[in-house]
C-alpha positions as CSV (number, residue, x, y, z in Angstrom):
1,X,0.0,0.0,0.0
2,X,1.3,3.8,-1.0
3,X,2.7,5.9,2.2
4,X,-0.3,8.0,3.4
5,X,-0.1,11.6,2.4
6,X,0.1,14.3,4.5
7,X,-2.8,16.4,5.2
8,X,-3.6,20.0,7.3
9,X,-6.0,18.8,10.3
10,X,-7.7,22.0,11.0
11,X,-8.5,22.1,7.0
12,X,-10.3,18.5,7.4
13,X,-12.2,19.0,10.8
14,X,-13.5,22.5,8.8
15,X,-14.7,21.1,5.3
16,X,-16.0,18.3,7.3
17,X,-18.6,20.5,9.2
18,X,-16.6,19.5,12.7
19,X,-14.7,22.7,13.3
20,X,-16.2,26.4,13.0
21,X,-13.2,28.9,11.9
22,X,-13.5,30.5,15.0
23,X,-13.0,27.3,17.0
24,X,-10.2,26.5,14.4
25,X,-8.3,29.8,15.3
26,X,-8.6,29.2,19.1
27,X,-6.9,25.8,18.6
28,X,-4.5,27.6,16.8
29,X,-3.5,30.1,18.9
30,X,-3.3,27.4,21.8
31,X,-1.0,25.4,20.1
32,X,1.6,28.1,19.2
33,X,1.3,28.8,23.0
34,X,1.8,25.5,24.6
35,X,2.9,23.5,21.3
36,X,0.8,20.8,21.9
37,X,-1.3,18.8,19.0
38,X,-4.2,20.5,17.3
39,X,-5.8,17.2,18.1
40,X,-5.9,16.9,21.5
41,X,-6.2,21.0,22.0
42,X,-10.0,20.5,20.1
43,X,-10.9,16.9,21.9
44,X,-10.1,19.1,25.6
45,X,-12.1,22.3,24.3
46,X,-15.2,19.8,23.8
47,X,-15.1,21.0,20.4
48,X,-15.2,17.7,18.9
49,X,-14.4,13.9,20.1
50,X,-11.9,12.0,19.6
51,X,-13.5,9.1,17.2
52,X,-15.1,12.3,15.1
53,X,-11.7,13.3,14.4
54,X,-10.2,10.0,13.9
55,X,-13.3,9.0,11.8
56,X,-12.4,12.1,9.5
57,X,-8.8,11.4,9.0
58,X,-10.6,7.5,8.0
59,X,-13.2,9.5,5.8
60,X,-10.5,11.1,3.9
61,X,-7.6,9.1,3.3
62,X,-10.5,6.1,2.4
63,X,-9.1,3.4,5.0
64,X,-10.7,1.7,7.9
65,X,-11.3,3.5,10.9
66,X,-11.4,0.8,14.0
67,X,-13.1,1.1,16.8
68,X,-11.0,-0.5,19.6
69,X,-13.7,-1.2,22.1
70,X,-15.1,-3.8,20.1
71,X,-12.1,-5.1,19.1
72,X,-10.8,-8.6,20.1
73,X,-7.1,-8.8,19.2
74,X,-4.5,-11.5,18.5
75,X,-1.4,-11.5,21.1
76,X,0.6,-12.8,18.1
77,X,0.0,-9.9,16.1
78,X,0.2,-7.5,18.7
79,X,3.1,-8.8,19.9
80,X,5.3,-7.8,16.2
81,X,5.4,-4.4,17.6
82,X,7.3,-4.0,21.0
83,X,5.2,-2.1,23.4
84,X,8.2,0.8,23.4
85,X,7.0,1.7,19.8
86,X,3.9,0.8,20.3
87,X,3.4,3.8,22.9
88,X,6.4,6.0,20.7
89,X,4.7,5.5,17.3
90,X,0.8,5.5,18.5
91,X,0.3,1.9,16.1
92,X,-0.8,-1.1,17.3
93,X,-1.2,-4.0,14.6
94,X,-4.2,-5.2,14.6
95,X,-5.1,-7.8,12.6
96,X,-4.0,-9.7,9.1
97,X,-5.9,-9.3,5.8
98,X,-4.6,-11.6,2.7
99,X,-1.1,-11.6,4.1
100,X,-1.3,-8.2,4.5
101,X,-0.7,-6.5,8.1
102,X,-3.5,-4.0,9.3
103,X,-2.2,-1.7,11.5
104,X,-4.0,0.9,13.6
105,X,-2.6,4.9,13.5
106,X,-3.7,7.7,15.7
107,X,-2.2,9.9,13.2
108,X,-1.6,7.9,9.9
109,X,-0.4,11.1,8.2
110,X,2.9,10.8,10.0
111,X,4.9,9.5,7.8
112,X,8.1,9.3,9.7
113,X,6.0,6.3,12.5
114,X,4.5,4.8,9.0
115,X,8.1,4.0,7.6
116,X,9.4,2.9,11.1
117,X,6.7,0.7,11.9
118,X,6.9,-0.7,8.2
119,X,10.6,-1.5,9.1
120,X,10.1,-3.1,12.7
121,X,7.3,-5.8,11.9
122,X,9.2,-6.3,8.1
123,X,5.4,-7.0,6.7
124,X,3.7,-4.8,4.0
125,X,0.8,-3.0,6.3
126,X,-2.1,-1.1,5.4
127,X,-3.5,1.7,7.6
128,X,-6.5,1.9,9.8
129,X,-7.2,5.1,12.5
130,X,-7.7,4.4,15.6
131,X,-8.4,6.9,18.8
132,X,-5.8,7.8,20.7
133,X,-7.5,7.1,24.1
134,X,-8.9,3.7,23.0
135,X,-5.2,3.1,21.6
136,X,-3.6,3.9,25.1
137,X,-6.2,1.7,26.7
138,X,-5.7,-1.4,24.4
139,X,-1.9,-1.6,24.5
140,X,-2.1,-0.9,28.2
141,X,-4.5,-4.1,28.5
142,X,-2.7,-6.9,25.7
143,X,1.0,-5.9,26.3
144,X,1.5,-8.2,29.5
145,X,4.4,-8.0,31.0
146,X,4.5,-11.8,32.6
147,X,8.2,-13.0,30.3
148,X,9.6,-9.5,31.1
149,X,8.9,-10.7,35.1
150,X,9.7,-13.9,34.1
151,X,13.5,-12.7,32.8
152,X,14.0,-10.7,35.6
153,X,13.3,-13.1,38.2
154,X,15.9,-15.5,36.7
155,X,17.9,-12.6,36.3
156,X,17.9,-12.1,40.2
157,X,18.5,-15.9,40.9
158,X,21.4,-15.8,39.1
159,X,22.7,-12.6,40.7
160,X,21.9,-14.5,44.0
161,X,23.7,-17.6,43.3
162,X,23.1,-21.4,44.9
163,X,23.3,-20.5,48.5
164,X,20.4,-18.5,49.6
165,X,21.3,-15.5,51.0
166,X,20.4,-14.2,54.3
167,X,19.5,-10.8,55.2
168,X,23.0,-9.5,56.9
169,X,24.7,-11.1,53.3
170,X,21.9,-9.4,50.8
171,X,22.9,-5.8,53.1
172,X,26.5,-6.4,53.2
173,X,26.7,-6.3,49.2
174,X,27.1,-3.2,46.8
175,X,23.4,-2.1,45.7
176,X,24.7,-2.6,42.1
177,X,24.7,-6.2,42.4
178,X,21.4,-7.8,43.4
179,X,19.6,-4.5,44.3
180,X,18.8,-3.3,40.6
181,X,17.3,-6.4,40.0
182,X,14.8,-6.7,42.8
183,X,13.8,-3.5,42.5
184,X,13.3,-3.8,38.8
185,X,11.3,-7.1,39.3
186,X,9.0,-5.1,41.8
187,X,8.7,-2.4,39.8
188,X,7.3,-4.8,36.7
189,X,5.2,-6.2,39.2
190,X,3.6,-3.5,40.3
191,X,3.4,-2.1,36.8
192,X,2.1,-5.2,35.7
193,X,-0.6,-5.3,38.7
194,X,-2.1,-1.9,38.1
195,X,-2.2,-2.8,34.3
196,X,-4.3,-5.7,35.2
197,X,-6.5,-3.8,37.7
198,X,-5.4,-6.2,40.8
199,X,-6.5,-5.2,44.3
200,X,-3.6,-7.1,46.0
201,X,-0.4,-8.8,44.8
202,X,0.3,-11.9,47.1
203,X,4.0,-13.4,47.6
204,X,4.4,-16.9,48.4
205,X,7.1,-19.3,49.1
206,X,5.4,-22.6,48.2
207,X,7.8,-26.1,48.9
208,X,9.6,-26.1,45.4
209,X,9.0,-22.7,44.2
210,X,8.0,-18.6,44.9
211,X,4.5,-17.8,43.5
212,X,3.0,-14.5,43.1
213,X,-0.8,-14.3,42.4
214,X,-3.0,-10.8,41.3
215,X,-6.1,-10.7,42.7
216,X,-8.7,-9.3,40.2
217,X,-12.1,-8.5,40.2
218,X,-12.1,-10.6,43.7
219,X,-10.3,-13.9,42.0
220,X,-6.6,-14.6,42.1
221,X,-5.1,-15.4,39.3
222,X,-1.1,-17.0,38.6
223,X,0.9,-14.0,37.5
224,X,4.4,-16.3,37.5
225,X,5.9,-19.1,38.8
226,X,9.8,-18.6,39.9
227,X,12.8,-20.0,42.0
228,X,12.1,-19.8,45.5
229,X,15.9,-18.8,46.2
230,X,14.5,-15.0,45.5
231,X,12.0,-14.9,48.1
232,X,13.8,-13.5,51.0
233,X,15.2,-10.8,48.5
234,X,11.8,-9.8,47.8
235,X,10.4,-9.8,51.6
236,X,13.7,-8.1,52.5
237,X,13.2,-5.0,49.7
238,X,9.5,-4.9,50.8
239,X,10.5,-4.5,54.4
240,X,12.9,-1.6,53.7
241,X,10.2,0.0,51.6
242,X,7.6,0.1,54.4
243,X,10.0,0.5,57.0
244,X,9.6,-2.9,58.9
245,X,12.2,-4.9,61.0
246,X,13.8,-7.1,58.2
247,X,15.5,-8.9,61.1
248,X,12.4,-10.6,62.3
249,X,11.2,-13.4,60.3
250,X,9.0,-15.2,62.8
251,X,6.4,-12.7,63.6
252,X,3.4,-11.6,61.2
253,X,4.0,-7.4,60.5
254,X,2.1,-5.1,58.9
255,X,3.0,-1.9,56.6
256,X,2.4,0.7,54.5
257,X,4.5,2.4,51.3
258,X,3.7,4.8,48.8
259,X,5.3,4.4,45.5
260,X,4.3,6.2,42.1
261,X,3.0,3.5,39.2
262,X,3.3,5.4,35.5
263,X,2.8,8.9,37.2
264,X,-0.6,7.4,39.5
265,X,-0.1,7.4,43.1
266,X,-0.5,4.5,45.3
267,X,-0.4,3.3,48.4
268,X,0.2,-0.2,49.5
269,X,-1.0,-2.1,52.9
270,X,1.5,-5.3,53.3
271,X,1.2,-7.6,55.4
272,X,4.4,-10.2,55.7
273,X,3.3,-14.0,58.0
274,X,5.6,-16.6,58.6
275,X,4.9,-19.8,56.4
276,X,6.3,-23.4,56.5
277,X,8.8,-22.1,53.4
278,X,9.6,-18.3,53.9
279,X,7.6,-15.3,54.3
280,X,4.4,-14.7,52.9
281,X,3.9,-11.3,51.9
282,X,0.8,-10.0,50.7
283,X,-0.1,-6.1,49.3
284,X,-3.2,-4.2,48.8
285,X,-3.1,-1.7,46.4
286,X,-5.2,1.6,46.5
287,X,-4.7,3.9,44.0
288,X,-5.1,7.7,45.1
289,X,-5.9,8.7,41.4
290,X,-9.6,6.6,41.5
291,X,-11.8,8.8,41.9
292,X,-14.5,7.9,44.9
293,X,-18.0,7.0,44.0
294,X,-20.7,8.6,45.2
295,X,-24.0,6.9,46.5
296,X,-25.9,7.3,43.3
297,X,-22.9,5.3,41.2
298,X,-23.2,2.1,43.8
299,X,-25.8,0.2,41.9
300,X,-27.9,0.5,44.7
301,X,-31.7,-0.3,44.0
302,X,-33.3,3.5,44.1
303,X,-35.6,2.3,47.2
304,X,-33.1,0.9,49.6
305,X,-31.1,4.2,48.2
306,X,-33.6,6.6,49.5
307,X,-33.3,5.5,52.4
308,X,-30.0,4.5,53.1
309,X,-29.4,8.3,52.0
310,X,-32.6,9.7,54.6
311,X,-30.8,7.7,56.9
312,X,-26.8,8.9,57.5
313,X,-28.4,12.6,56.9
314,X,-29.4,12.4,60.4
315,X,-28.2,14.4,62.8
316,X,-27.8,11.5,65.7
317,X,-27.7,7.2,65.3
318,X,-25.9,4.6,63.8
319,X,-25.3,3.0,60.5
320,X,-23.9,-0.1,59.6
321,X,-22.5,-1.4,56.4
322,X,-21.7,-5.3,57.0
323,X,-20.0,-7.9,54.9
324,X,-16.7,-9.9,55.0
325,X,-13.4,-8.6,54.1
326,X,-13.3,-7.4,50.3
327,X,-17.2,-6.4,49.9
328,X,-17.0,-3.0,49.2
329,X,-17.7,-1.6,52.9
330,X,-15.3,1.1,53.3
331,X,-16.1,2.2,49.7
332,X,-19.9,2.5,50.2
333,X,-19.1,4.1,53.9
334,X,-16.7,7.0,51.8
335,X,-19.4,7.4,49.4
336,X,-21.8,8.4,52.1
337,X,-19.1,10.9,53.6
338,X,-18.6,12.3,50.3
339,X,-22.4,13.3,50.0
340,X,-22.4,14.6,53.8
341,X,-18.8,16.5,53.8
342,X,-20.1,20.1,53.8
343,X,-18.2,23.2,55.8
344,X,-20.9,23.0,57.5
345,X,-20.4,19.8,59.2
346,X,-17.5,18.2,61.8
347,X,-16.0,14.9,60.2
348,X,-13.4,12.8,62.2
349,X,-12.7,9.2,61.0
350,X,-11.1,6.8,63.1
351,X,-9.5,4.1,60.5
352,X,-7.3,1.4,60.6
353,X,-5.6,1.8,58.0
354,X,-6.8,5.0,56.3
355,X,-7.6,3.8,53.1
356,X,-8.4,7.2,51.3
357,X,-7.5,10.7,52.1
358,X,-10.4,13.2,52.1
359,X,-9.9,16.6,52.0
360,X,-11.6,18.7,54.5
361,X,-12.4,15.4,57.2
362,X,-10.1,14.7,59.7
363,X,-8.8,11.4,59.9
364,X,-6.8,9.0,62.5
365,X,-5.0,6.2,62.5
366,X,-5.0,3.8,65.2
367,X,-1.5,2.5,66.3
368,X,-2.1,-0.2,68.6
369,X,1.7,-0.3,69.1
370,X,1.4,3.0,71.1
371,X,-1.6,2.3,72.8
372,X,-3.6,4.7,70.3
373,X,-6.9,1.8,69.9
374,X,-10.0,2.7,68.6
375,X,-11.1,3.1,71.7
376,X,-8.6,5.9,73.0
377,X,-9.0,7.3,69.0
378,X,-12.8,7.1,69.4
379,X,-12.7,8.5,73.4
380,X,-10.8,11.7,72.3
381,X,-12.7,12.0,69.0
382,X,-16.1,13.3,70.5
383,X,-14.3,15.3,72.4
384,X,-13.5,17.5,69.6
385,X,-17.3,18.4,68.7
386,X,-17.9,16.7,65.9
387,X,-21.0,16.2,63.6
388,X,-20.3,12.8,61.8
389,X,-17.5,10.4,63.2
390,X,-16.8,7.2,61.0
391,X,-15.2,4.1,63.0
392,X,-13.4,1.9,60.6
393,X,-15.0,-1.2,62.2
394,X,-16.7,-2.7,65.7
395,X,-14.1,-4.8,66.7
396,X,-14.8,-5.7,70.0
397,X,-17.9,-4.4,73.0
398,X,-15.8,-1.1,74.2
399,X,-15.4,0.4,71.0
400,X,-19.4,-0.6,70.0
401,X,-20.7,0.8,73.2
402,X,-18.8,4.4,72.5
403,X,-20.2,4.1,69.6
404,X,-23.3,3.2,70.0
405,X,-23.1,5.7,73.0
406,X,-22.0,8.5,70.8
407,X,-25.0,7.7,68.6
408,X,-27.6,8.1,71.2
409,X,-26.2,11.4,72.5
410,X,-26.7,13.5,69.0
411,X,-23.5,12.6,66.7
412,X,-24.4,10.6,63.3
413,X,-21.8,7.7,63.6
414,X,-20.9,5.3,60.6
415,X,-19.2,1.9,60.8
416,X,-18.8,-1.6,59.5
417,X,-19.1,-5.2,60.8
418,X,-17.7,-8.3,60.1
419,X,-21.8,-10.2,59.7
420,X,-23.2,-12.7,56.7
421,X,-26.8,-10.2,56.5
422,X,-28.2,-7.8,58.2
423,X,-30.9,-9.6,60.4
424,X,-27.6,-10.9,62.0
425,X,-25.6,-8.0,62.8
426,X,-27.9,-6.3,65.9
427,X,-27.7,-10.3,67.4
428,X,-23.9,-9.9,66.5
429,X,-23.7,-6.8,68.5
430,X,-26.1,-8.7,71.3
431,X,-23.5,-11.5,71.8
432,X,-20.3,-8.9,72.2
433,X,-22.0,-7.8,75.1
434,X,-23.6,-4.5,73.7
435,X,-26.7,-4.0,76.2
436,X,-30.0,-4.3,74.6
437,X,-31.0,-1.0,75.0
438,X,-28.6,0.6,73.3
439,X,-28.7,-1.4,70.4
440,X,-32.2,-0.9,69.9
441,X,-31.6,3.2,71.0
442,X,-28.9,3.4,68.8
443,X,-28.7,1.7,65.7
444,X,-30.7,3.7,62.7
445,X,-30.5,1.3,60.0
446,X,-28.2,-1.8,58.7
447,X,-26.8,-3.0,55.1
448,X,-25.2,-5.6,54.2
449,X,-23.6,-5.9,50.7
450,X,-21.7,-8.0,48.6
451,X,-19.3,-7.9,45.3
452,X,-20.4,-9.6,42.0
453,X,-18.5,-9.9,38.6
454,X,-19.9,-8.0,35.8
455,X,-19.5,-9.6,32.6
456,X,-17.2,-8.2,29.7
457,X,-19.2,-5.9,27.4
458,X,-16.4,-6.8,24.4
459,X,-17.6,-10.6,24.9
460,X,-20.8,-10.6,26.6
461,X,-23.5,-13.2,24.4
462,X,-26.8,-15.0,25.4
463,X,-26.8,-18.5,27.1
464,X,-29.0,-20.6,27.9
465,X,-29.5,-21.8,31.4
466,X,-27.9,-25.5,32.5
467,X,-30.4,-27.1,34.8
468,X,-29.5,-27.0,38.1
469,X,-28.8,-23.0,37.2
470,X,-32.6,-23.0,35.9
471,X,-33.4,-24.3,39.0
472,X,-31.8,-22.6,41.1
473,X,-33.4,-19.2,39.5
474,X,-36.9,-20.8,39.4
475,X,-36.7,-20.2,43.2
476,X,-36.9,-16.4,43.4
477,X,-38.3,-15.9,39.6
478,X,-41.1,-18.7,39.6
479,X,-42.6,-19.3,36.5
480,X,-41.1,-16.1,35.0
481,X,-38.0,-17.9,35.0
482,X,-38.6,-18.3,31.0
483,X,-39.1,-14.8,29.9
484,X,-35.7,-13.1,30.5
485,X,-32.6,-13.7,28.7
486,X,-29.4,-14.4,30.3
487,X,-25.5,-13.9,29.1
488,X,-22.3,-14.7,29.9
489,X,-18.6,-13.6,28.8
490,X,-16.9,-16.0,26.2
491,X,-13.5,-14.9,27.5
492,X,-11.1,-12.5,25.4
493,X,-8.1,-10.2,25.3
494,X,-9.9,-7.2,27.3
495,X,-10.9,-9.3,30.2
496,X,-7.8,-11.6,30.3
497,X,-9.8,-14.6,29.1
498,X,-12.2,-14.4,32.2
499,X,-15.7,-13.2,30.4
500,X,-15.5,-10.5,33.7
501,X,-14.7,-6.8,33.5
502,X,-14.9,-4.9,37.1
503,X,-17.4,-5.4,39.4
504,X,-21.0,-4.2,41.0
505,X,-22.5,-4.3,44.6
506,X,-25.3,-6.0,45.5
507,X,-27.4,-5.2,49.1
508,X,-29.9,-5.8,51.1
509,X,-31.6,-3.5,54.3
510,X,-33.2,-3.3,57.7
511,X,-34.1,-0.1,59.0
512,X,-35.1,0.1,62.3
513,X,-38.7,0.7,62.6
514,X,-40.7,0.7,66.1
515,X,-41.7,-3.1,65.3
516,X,-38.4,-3.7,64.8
517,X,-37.1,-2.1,68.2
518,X,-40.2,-3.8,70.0
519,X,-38.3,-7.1,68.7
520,X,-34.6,-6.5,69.7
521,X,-36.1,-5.6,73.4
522,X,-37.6,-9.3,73.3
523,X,-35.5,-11.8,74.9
524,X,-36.4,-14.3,72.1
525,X,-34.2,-14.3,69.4
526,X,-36.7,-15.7,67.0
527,X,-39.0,-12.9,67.6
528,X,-36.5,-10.3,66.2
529,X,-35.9,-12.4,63.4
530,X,-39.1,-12.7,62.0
531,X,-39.8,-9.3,62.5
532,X,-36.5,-8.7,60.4
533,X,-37.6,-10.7,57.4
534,X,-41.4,-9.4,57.2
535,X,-39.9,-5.9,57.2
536,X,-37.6,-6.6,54.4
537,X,-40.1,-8.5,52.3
538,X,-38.0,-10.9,50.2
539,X,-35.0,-8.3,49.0
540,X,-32.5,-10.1,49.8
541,X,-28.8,-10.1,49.0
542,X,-30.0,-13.4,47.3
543,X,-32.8,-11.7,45.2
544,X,-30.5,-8.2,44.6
545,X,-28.2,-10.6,42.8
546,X,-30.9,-12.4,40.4
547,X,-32.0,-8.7,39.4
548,X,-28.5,-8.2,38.4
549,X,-28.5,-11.6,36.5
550,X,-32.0,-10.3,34.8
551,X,-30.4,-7.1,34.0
552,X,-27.6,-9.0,32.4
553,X,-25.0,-7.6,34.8
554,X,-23.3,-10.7,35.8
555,X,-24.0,-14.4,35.0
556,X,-25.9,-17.2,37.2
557,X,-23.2,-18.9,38.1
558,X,-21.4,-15.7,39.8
559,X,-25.0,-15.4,41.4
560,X,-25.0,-18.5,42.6
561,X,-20.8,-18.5,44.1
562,X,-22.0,-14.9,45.8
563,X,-25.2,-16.6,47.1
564,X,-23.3,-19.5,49.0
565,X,-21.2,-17.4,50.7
566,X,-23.8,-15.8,52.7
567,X,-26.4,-18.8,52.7
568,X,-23.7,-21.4,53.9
């Protein structure tokens, strides 16, 4: 195919009806000021989008303009084009059409990327557009980086040698020798984890071998597989990074580091536990960049929202958000804070760890090391008048009853605990010794909530049911089992193979009416419970999660895994 020609931009977007001359001048002027492209001046003025302007450049030169989000790749294709030039040249190859290499351009008038790329894959090509964003978004999601871990990992076992090295040996040495390549390998690692949207990276020594797992989207997947000599080099690094006692290997410590990850911010809660073969070392990741949600973007059902929302936006009580570990409290508890931080209003958060920084709330750390507990945190906390305090969680009777305490005397508190549903949690608080008539005083309303999959929108399709899943739905759907459709992801490059892109929060509620109350005061447990379960009338975490299967959300069978968990 014949080198593209080169062509004005701002002349094109203007013929084409997408530019007014005034606009065109504006751009202009901007770019002789800050030299950036034309291009992205008029996508950040909301002149025009992105796929309008690549769609033009397509329009005109008569090639292909591909839209990347419904584009499935082939790693072997991709893979002609190191990710270097990739990212230098804006290309990404995309697919093969009678032996001919189609390749995708951002700007496929640049003639000096055409002939380079033409040289590096040594294929004839032909040009497609593509959007820069959707570009960016694609390489960051096919170019994995598991050989480049791979390489370094052996590269470190060889630097380390036969003998494993202990912690006074690995300090003693010039950084220049086995330094560089841990902290290379930890830096692809990292890389590699944000690229694939893990939550937590986990280290571990297994009997013949180190393996380190991502956990996405709630599942942990293998990243690599490597000699197990390089563990303690890893744990050691990790230790100086988060400023831990690298001389103590048989006690369980806990961390925190900041590092940056391709200019984002994050901050990472490790935890290192002694295991049968070497330390175990495992890292939550929380980017500062991600933005919080608010209440409205939680996928909440607009009833249980109203009143979730009528209830933290008053002045005195409690709310509780309850799930296990990983459900999505502390984010729903920050969306709620969001809503209510106003100059107007006192915020103090007592946290352990803080997980996000908010501006204009003030927020503690407990430290059990230095005595600082919730309780001391939470003591000295409504002493400094505030509106709204957020406890990280209910750990234990003290810190419930200050709580609950502080809820009863005009402060709005917020916190989580560790229940399966919500007609459990006020029994829960029973049996830590929380008196009766606090609970029933205190607590405004309860929700429990749990994380489901949502299935790939590059891959989604329609299945049909197996049986057991057809029975299983019958249960809450009855004979309307039959009229909805139901999908599932195939697997493909944008989800890693996994049919799942991200996930979505599922709930269920109990506010506390005067029936309600009434019950809690009974001695009979039973009596609260079916009190519980008229008032919530079937919406269940078990029922949210079939309306998100209806909605085609997520699939049955990641219904069904989410529904054992609590039912079990």
């Amino acid at each position: 195919m014949a080198r593209p020609e080169k062509i004005r931009l701002g002349d094109l977007l203007i013929q084409q009806g997408l530019l007014t001359g005034e606009q065109l001048k504006f751009a202009l002027d901007e770019q002789k000021r800050s030299g950036r492209k034309l291009g992205r001046i008029v996508v950040e003025s909301s002149f025009c989008t992105e796929e309008a302007i690549s769609q033009a450049l397509a329009n005109q030169l008569q090639v292909p303009f591909v839209d990347l989000r419904h584009f499935d790749p082939k790693q072997e294709l991709i893979n002609l084009l190191p990710e270097a030039q990739a990212r230098r040249y804006r290309a990404v190859v995309l697919e093969e059409v009678n032996g001919v290499l189609r390749v995708g351009f951002v700007d496929p008038t640049d003639l000096q990327a055409y002939d380079d790329v033409f040289r590096l894959v040594k294929r004839d090509i032909e040009v497609a557009v593509v959007a820069e964003s959707q570009l960016l978004a694609l390489i960051d999601r096919v170019y994995r980086r598991t050989e480049e871990i791979s390489g370094l990992a052996k590269e470190l076992t060889a630097d380390l040698g036969d003998v494993p090295v202990e912690f006074g040996e690995l300090l003693s040495v010039s950084p220049g020798a086995e330094e560089a390549p841990v902290v290379k390998l930890l830096q692809t690692v990292f890389e590699e984890a944000m690229r694939s949207r893990a939550s937590d990276i986990h280290i571990e020594p297994q009997a013949s071998q180190l393996r380190i797992r991502f956990r996405i989207d709630g599942v942990l997947h293998v990243q690599m597989e490597a000699d197990l000599k390089i563990a303690s080099a890893l744990s050691l690094r990790l230790k100086l990074m988060s400023g831990l006692d690298i001389s103590e290997k048989r006690l369980p410590q806990d961390g925190r580091f900041a590092i940056k990850v391709r200019n984002a911010p994050i901050d990472v809660r490790i935890s290192t536990m002694p295991t049968q073969y070497g330390e175990s070392v495992v890292m939550r990741l929380l980017n500062q960049n991600t933005g919080l949600l608010g209440l409205d973007r939680l996928n909440i059902a607009p009833r249980v929202l109203d009143r979730l929302r009528n209830a933290v936006r008053r002045p005195s009580g409690m709310v509780l958000v309850t799930g296990p570990t990983g459900s999505g409290k502390t984010t729903t508890l920050y969306a709620a804070l969001t809503e209510l931080n106003t100059t107007e209003k006192k915020i103090i958060t007592v946290e352990d760890p803080v997980e996000y920084r908010l501006p204009g709330i003030n927020q503690v750390q407990v430290h059990d090391k230095i005595d600082l507990t919730f309780e001391r945190v939470l003591r000295s906390a409504l002493r400094q008048d505030p509106d709204i305090v957020l406890v990280g969680e209910m750990r234990d009777q003290m810190t419930a009853e200050i709580g609950m305490r502080a809820a009863i005397t005009g402060h709005m508190v917020l916190s989580t605990l560790h229940t399966n549903d919500v007609v459990s949690t006020p029994i829960r608080l029973l049996d830590m010794g929380v008196p009766r008539y606090m609970v029933a005083l205190s607590l405004q309303l309860v929700l429990a909530q749990r994380l489901v999959r949502v299935i790939c929108e590059n891959c989604g399709e329609v299945v049909t049911p197996s049986p057991s899943e057809h029975e299983w739905l019958r249960f809450e759907l009855g004979d309307a089992v039959d009229k909805y459709t139901y999908r599932q992801g195939r697997g493909c490059a944008r989800c890693g193979g996994t049919g799942y892109s991200g996930r979505t929060g599922v709930f269920e509620m109990l506010e506390m009416t005067n029936e309600i109350v009434e019950a809690i005061n009974s001695d009979d447990t039973g009596v609260f419970v079916q009190a519980a379960r008229r008032q919530m009338a079937g919406e269940t975490l078990r029922r949210d999660a079939v309306r998100q299967v209806v909605r085609g959300r997520t699939t049955i069978e990641e219904a069904m895994r989410i529904s054992n968990q609590f039912e079990d």
